[in-house]
N, CA, C and O atoms as a Maestro MAE file, in Angstrom:
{
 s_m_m2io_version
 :::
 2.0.0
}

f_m_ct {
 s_m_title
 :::
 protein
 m_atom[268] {
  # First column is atom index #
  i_m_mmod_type
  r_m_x_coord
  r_m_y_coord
  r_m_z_coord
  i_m_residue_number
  s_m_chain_name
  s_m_pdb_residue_name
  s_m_pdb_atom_name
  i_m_atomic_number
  :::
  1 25 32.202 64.151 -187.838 1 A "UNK " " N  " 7
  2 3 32.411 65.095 -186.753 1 A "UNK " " CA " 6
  3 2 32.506 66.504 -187.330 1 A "UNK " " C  " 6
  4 15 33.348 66.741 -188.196 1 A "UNK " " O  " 8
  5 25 31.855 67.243 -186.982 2 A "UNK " " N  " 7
  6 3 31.812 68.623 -187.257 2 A "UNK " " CA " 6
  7 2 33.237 69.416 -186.782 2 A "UNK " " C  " 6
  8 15 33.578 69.161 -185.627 2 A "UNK " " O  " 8
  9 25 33.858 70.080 -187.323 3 A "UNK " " N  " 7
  10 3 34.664 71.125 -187.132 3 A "UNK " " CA " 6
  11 2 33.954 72.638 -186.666 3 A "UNK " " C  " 6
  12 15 33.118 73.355 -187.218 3 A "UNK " " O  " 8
  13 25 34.764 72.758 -185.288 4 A "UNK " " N  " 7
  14 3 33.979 74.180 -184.872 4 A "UNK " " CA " 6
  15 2 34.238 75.277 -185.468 4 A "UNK " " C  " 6
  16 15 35.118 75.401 -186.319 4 A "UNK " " O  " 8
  17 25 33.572 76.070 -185.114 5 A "UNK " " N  " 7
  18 3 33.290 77.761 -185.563 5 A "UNK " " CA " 6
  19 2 34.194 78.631 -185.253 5 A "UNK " " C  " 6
  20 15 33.969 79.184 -184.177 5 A "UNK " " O  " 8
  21 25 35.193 78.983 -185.826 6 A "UNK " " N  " 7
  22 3 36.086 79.803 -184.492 6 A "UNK " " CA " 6
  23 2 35.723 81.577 -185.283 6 A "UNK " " C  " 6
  24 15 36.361 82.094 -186.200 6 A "UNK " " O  " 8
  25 25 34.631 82.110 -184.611 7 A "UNK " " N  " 7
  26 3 34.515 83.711 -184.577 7 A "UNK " " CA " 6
  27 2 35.401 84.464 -184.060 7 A "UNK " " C  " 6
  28 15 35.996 84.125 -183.037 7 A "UNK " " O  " 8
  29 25 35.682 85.861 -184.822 8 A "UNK " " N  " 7
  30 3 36.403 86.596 -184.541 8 A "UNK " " CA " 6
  31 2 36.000 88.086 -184.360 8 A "UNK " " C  " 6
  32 15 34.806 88.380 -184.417 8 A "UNK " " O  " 8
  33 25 36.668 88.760 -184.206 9 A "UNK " " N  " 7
  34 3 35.304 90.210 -183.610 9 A "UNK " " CA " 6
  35 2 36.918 91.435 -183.082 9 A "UNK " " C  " 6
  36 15 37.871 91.406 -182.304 9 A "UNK " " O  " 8
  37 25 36.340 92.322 -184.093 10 A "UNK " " N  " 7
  38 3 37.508 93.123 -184.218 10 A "UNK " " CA " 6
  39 2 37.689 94.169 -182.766 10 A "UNK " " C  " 6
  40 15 36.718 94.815 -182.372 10 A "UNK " " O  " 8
  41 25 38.994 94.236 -182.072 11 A "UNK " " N  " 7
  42 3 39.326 94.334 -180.886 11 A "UNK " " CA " 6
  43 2 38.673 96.088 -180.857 11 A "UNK " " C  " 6
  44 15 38.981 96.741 -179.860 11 A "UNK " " O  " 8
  45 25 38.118 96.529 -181.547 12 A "UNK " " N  " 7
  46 3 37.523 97.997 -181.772 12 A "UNK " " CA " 6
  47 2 36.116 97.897 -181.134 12 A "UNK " " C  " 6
  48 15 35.448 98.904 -180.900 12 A "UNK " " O  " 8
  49 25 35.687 96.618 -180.859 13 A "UNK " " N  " 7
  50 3 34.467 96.448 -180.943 13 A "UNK " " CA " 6
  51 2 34.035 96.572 -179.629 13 A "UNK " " C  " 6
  52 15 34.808 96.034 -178.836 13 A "UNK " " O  " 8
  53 25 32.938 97.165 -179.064 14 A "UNK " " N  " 7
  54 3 32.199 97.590 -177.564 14 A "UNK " " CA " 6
  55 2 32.920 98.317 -176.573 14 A "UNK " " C  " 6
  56 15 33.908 99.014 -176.805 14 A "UNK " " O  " 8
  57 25 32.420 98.143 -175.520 15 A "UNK " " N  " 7
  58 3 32.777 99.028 -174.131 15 A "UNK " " CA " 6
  59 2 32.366 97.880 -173.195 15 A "UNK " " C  " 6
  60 15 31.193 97.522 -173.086 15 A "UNK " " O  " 8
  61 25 33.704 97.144 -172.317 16 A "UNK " " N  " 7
  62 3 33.121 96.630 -171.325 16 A "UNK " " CA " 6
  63 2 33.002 95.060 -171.365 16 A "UNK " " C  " 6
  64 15 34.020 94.394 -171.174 16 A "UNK " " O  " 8
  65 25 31.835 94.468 -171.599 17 A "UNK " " N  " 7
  66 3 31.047 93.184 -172.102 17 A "UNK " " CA " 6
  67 2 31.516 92.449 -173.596 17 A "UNK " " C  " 6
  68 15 31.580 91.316 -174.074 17 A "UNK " " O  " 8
  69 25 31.706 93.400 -173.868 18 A "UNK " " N  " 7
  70 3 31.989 92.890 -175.819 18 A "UNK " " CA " 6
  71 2 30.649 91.966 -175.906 18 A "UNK " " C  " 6
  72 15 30.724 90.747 -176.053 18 A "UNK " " O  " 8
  73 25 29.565 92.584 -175.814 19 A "UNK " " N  " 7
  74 3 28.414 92.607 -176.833 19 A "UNK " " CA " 6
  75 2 27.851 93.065 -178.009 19 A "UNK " " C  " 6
  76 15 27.011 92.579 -178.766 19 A "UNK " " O  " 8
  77 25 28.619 94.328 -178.014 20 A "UNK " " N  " 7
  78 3 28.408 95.273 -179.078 20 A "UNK " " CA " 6
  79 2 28.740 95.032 -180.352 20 A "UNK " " C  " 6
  80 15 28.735 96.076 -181.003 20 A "UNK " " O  " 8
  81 25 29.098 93.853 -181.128 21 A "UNK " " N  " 7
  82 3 30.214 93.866 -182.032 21 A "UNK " " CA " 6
  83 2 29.494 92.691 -182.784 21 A "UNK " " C  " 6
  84 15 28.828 91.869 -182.155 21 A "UNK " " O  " 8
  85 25 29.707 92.608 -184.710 22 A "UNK " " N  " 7
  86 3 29.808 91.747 -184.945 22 A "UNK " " CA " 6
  87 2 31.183 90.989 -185.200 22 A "UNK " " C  " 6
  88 15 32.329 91.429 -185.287 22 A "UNK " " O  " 8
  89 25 30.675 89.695 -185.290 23 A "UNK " " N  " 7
  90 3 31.744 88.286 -185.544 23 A "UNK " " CA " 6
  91 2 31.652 88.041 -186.722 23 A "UNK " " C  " 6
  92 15 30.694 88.231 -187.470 23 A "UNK " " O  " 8
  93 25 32.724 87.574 -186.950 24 A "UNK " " N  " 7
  94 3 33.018 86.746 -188.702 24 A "UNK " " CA " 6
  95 2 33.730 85.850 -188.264 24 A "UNK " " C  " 6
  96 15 34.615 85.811 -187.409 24 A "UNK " " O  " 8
  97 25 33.154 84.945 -189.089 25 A "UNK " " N  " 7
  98 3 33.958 83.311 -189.774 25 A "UNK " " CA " 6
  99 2 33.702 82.516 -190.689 25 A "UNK " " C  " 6
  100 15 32.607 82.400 -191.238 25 A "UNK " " O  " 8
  101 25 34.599 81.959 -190.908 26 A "UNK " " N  " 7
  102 3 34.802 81.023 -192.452 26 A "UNK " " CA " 6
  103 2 34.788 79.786 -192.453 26 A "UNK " " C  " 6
  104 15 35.441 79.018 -191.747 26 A "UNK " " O  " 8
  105 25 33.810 79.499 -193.492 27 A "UNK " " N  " 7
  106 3 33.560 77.735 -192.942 27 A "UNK " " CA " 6
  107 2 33.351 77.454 -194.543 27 A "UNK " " C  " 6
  108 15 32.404 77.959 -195.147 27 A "UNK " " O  " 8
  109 25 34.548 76.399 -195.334 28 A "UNK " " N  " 7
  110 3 34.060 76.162 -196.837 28 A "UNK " " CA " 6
  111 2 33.771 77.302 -197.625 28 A "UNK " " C  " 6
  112 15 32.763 77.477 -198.309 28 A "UNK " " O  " 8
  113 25 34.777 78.097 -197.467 29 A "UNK " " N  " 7
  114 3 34.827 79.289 -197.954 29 A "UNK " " CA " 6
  115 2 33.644 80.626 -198.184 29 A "UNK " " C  " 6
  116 15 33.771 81.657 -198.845 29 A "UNK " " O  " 8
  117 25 32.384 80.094 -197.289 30 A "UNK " " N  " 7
  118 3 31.694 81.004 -196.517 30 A "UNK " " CA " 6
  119 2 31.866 81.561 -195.551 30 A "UNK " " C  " 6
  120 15 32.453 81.185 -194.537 30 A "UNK " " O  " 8
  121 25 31.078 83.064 -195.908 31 A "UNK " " N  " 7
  122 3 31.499 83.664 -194.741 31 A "UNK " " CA " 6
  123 2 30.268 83.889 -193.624 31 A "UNK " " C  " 6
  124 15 29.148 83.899 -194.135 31 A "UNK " " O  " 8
  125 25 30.313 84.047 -192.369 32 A "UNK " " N  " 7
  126 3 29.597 83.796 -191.246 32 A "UNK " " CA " 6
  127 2 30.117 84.824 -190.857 32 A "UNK " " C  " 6
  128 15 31.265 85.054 -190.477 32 A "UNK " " O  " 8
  129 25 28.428 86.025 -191.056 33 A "UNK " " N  " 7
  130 3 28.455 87.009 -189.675 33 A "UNK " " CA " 6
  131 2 27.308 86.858 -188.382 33 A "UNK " " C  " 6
  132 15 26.442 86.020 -188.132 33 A "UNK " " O  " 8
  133 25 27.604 87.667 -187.947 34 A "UNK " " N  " 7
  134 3 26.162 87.546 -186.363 34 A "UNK " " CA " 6
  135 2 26.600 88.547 -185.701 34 A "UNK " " C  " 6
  136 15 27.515 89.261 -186.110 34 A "UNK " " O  " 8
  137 25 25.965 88.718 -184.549 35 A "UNK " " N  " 7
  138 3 25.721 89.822 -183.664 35 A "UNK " " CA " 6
  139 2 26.350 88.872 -182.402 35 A "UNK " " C  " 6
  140 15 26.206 87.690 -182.088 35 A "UNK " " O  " 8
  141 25 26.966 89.779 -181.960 36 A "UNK " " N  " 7
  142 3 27.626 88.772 -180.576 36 A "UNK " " CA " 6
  143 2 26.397 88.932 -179.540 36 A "UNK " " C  " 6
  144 15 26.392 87.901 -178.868 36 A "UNK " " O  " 8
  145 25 25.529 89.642 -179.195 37 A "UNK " " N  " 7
  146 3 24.529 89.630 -178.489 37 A "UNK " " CA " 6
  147 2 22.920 88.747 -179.035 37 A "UNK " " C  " 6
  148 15 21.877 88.447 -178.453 37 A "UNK " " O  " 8
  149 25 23.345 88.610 -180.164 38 A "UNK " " N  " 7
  150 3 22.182 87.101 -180.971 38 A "UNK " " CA " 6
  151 2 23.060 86.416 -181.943 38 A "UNK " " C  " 6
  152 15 23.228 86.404 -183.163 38 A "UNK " " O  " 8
  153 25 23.640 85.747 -180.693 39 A "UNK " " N  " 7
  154 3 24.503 84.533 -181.832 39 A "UNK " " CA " 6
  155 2 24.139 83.576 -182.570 39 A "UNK " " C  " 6
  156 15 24.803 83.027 -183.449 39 A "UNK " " O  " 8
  157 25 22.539 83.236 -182.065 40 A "UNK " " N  " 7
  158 3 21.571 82.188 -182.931 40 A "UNK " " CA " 6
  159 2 21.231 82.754 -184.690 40 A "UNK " " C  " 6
  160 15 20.776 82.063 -185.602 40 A "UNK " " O  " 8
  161 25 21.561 83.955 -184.726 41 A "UNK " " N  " 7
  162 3 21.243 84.299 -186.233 41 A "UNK " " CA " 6
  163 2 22.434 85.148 -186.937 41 A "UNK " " C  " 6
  164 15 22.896 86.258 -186.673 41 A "UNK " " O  " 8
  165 25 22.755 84.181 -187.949 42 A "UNK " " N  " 7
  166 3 24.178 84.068 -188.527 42 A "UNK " " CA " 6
  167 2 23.686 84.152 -190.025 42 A "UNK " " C  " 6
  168 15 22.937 83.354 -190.589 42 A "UNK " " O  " 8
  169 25 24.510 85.770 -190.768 43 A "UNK " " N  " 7
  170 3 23.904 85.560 -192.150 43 A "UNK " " CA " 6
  171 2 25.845 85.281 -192.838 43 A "UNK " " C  " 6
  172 15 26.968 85.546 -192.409 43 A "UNK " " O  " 8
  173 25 25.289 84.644 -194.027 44 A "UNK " " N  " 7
  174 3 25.864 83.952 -195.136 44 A "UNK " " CA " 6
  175 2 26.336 84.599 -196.164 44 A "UNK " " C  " 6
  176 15 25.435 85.223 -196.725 44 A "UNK " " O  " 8
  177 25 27.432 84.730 -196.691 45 A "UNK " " N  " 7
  178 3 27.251 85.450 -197.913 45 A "UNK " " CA " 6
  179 2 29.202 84.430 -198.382 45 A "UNK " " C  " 6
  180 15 29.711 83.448 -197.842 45 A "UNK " " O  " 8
  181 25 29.692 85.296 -199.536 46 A "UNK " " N  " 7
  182 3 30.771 84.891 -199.867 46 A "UNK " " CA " 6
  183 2 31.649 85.848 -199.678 46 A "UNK " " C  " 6
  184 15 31.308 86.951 -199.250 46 A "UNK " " O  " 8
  185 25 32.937 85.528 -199.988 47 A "UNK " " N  " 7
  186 3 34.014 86.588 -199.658 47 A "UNK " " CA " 6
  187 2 33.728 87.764 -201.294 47 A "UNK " " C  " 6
  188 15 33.709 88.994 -201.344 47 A "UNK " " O  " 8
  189 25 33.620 87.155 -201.960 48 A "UNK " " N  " 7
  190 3 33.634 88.606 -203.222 48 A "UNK " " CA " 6
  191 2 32.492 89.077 -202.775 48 A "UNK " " C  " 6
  192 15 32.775 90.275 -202.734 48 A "UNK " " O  " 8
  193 25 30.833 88.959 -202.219 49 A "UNK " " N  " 7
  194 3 30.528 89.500 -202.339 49 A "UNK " " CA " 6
  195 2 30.483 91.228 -200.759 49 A "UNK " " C  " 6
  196 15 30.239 92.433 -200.711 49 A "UNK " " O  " 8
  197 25 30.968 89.927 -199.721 50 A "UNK " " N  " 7
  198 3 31.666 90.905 -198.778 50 A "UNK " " CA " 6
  199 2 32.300 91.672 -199.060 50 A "UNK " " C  " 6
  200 15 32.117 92.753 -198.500 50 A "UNK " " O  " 8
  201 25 33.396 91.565 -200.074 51 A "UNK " " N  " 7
  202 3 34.493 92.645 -200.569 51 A "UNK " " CA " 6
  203 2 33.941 93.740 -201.005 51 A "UNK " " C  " 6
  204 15 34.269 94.784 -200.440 51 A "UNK " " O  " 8
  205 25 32.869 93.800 -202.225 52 A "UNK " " N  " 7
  206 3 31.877 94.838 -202.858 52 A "UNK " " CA " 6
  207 2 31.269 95.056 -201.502 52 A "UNK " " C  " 6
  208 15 31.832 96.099 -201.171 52 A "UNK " " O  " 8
  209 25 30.485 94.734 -200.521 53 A "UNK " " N  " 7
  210 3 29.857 95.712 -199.680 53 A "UNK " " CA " 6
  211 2 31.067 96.056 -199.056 53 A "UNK " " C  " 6
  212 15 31.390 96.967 -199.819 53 A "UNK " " O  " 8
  213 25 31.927 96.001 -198.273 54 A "UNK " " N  " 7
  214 3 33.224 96.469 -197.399 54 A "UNK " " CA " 6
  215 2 33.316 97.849 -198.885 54 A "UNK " " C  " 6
  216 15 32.962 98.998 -198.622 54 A "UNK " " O  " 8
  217 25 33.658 97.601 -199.866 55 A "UNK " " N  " 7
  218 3 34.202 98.619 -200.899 55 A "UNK " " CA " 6
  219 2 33.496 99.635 -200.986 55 A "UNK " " C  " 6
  220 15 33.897 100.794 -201.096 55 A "UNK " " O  " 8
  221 25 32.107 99.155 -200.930 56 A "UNK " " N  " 7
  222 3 31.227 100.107 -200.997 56 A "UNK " " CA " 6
  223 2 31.084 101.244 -199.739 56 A "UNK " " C  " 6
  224 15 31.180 102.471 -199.723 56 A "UNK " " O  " 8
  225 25 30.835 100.327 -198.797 57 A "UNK " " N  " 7
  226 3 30.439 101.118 -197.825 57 A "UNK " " CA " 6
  227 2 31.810 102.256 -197.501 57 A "UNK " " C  " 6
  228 15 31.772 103.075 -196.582 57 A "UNK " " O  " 8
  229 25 33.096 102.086 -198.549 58 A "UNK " " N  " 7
  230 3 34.021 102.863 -198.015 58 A "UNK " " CA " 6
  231 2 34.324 103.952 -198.877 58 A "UNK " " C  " 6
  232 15 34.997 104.981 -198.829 58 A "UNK " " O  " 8
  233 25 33.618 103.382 -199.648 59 A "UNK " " N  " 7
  234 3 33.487 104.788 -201.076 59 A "UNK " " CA " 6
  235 2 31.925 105.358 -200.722 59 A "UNK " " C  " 6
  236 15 31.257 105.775 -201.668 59 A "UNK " " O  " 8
  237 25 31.456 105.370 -199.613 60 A "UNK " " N  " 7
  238 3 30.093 106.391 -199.194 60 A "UNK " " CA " 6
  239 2 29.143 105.976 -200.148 60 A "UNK " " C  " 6
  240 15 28.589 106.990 -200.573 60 A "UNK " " O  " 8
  241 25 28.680 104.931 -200.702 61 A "UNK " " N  " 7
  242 3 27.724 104.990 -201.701 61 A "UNK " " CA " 6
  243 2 26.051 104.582 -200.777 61 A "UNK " " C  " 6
  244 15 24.898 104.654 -201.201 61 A "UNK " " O  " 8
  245 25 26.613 104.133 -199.333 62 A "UNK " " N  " 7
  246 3 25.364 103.933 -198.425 62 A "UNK " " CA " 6
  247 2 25.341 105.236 -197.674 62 A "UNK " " C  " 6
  248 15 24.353 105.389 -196.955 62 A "UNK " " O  " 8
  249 25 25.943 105.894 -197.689 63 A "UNK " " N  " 7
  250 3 26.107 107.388 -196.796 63 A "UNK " " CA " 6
  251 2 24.689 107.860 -196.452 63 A "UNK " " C  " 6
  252 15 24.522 108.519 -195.426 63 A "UNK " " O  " 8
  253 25 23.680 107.563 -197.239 64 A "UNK " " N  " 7
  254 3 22.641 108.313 -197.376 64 A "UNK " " CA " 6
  255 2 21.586 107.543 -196.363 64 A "UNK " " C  " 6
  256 15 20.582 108.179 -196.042 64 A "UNK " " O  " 8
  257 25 21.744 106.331 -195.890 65 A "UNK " " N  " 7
  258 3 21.465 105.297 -195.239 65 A "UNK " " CA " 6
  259 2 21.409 105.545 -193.585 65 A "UNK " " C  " 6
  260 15 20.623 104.970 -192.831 65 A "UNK " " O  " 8
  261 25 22.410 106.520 -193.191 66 A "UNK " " N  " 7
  262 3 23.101 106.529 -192.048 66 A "UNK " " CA " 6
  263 2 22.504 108.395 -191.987 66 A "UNK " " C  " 6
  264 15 22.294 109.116 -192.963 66 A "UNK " " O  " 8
  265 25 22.375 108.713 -190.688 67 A "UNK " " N  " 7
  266 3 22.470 110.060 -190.332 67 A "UNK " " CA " 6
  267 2 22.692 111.161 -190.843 67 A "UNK " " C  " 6
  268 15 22.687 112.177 -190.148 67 A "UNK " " O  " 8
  :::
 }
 m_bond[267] {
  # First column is bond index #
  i_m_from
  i_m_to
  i_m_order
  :::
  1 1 2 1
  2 2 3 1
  3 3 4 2
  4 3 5 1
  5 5 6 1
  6 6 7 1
  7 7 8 2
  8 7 9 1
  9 9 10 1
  10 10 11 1
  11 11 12 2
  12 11 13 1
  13 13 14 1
  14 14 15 1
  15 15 16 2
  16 15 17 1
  17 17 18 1
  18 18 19 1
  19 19 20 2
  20 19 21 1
  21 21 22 1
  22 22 23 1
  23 23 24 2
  24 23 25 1
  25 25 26 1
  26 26 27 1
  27 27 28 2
  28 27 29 1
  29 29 30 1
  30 30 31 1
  31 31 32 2
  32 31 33 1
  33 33 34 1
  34 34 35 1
  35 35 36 2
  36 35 37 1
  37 37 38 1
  38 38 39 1
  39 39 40 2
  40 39 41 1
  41 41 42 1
  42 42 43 1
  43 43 44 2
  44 43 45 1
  45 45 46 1
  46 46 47 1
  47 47 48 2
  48 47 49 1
  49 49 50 1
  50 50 51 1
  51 51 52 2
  52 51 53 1
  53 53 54 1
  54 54 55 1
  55 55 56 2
  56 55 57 1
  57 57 58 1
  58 58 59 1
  59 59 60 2
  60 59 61 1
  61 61 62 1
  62 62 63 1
  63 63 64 2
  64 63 65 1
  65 65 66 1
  66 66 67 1
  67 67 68 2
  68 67 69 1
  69 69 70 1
  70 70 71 1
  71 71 72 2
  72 71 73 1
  73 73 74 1
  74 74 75 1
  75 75 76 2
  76 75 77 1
  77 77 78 1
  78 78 79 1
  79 79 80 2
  80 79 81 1
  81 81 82 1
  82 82 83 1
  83 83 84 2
  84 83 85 1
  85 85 86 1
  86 86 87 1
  87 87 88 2
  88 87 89 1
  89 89 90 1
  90 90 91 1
  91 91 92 2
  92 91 93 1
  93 93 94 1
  94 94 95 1
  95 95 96 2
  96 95 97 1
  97 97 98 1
  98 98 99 1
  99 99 100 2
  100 99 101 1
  101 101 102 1
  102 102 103 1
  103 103 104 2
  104 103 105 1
  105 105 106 1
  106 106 107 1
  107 107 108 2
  108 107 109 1
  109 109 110 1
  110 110 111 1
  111 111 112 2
  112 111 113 1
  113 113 114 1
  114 114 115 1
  115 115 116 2
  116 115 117 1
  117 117 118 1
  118 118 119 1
  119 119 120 2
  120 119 121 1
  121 121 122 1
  122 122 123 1
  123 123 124 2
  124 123 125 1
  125 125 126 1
  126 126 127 1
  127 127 128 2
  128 127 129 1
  129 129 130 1
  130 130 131 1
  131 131 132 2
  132 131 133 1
  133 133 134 1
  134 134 135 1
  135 135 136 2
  136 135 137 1
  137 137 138 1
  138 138 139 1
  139 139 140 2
  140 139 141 1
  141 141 142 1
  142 142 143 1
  143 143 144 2
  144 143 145 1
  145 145 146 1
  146 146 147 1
  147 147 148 2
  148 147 149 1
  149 149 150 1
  150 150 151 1
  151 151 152 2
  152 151 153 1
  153 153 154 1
  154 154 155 1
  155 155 156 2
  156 155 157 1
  157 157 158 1
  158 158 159 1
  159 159 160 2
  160 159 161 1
  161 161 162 1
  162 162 163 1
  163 163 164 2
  164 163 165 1
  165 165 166 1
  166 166 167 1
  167 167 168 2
  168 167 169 1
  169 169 170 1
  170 170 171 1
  171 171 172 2
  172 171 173 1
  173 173 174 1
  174 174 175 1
  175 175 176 2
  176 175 177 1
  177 177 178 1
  178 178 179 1
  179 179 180 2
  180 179 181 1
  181 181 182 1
  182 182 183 1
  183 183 184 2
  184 183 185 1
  185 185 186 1
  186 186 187 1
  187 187 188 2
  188 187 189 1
  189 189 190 1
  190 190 191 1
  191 191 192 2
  192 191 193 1
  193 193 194 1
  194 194 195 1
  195 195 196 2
  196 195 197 1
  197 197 198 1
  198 198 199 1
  199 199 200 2
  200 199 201 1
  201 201 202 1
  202 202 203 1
  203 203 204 2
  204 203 205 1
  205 205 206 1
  206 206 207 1
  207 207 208 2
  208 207 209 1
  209 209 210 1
  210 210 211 1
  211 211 212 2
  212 211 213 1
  213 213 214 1
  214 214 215 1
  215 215 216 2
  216 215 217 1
  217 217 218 1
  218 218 219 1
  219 219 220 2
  220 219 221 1
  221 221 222 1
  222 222 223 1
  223 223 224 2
  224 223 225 1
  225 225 226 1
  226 226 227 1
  227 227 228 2
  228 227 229 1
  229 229 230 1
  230 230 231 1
  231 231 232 2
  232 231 233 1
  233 233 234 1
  234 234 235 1
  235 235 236 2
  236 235 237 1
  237 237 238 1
  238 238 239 1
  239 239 240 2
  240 239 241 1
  241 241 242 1
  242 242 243 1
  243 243 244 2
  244 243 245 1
  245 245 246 1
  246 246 247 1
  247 247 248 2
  248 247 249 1
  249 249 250 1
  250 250 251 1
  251 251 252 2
  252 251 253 1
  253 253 254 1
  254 254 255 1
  255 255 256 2
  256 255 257 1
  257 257 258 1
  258 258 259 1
  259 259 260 2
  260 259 261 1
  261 261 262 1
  262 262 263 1
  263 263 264 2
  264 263 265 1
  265 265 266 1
  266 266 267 1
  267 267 268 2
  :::
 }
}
């Protein structure tokens, strides 16, 4: 029997619908993101390497990426 998915989606997220937002969850110590508006496509990664992008993206090293 499979154990479900329980997504979570930070209360910052949209206007209204809460479509706007991604979800995370942890399954076997993967992590599971998606788009709450295409929940059929869910990418994979691990928690260290989430940590380095979260780190990154907070020390501006994608800055140049964005506007």
């Amino acid at each position: 029997m499979l154990t479900p998915t329980h997504w979570q989606k930070s209360s910052f997220s949209g206007n209204g619908d809460g479509t706007e937002c991604i979800e995370v969850a942890v399954t076997d110590g993967t992590v599971l993101l998606r788009e709450s508006d295409t929940p059929d496509i869910v990418v994979t990664t691990s928690p260290a390497k989430l940590r380095a992008f979260i780190l990154g993206v907070k020390a501006g090293e994608f800055d140049h990426l964005v506007g």
